[in-house]
DRENVOTOR-391620 format. One record per residue (C-alpha): residue number from 1; x, y, z. Coordinates in steps of 0.001 Angstrom, whole numbers. Layout:
N
NODE  pos       xx       yy       zz
NODE  NUM        X        Y        Z
...
This chain:
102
NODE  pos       xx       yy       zz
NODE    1    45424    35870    -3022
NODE    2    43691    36907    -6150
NODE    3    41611    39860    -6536
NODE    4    38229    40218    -8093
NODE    5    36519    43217    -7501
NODE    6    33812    42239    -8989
NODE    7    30057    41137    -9068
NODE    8    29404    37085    -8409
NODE    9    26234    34900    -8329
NODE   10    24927    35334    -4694
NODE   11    25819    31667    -3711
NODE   12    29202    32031    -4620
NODE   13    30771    33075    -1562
NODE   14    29143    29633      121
NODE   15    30648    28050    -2994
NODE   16    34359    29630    -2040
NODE   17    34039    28511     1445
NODE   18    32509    24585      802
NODE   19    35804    24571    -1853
NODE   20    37833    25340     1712
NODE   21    39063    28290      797
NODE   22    37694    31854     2434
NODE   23    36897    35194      455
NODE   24    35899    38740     1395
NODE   25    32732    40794      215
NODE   26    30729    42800      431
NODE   27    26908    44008     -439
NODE   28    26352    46716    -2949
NODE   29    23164    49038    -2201
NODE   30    20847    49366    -4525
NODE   31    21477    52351    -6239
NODE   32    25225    51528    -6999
NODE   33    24124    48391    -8768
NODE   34    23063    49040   -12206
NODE   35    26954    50123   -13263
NODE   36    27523    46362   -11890
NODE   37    25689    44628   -13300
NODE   38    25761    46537   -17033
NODE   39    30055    45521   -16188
NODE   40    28698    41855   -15417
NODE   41    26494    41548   -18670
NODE   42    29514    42475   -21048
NODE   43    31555    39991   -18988
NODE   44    29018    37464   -19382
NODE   45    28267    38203   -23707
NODE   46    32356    38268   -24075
NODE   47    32036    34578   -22408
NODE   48    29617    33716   -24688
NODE   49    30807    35014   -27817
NODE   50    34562    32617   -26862
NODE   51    32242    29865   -25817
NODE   52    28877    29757   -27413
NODE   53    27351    26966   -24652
NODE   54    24011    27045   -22822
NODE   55    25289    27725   -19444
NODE   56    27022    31332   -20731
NODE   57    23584    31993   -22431
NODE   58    22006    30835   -18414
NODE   59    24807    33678   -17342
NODE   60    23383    36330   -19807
NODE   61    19813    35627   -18834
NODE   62    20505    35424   -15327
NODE   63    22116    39146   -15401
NODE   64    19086    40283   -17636
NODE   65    17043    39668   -15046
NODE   66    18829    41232   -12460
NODE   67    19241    44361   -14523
NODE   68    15054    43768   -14857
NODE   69    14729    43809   -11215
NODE   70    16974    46667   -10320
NODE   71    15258    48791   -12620
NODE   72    11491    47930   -10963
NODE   73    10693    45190   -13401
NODE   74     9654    41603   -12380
NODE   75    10780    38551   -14072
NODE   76     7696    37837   -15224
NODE   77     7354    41220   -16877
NODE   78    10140    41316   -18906
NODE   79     8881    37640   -19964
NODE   80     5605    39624   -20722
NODE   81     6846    42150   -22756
NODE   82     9194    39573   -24604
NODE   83     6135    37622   -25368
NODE   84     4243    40851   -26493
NODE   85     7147    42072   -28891
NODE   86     7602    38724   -30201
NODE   87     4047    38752   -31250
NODE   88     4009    42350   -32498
NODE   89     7362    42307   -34547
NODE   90     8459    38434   -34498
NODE   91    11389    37062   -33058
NODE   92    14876    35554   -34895
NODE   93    13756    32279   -35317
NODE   94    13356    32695   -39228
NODE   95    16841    34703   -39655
NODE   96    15597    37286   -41631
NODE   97    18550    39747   -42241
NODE   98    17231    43502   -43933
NODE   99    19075    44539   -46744
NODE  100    17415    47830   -47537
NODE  101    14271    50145   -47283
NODE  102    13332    51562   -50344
């Protein structure tokens, strides 16, 4: 038996069980999620920066999102206000690095 503790897509469990094997979990309220998922979005960047593939980037944007939601945000909002900064102040497209202010 191995031991997770951790915080997994939603379908995973169903995943687990279709695999034959069986798991134990459990739901986290609300208000103990945030620490969880911050945990999960470090998990997810230190998988990206080993892998650097599309589906670890998926990971990172799918824990964005939930970190968008638990805070009162929809999906579509944080879209918005990507969109809006992106306009405002660019995005990293161009790979402009700063060097200094004088």
């Amino acid at each position: 038996m191995k031991v997770y503790n951790k915080l997994v897509r939603d379908k995973i469990p169903q995943v687990i069980e279709e695999d034959g094997r069986k798991c134990e979990t459990s739901i986290v309220p609300k208000e103990k999620l945030l620490p969880l998922l911050e945990e999960k979005l470090k998990e997810e960047i230190n998988e990206f920066m080993e892998d650097k593939n599309l589906e670890e980037l998926a990971d990172i944007m799918e824990v964005v999102f939930g970190l968008s939601e638990n805070l009162g945000y929809s999906e579509e909002d944080l879209l918005k206000k990507r969109e809006e900064k992106k306009e405002e102040r660019g995005g990293f497209k161009d790979g402009v690095f700063l060097e200094k202010v004088l």
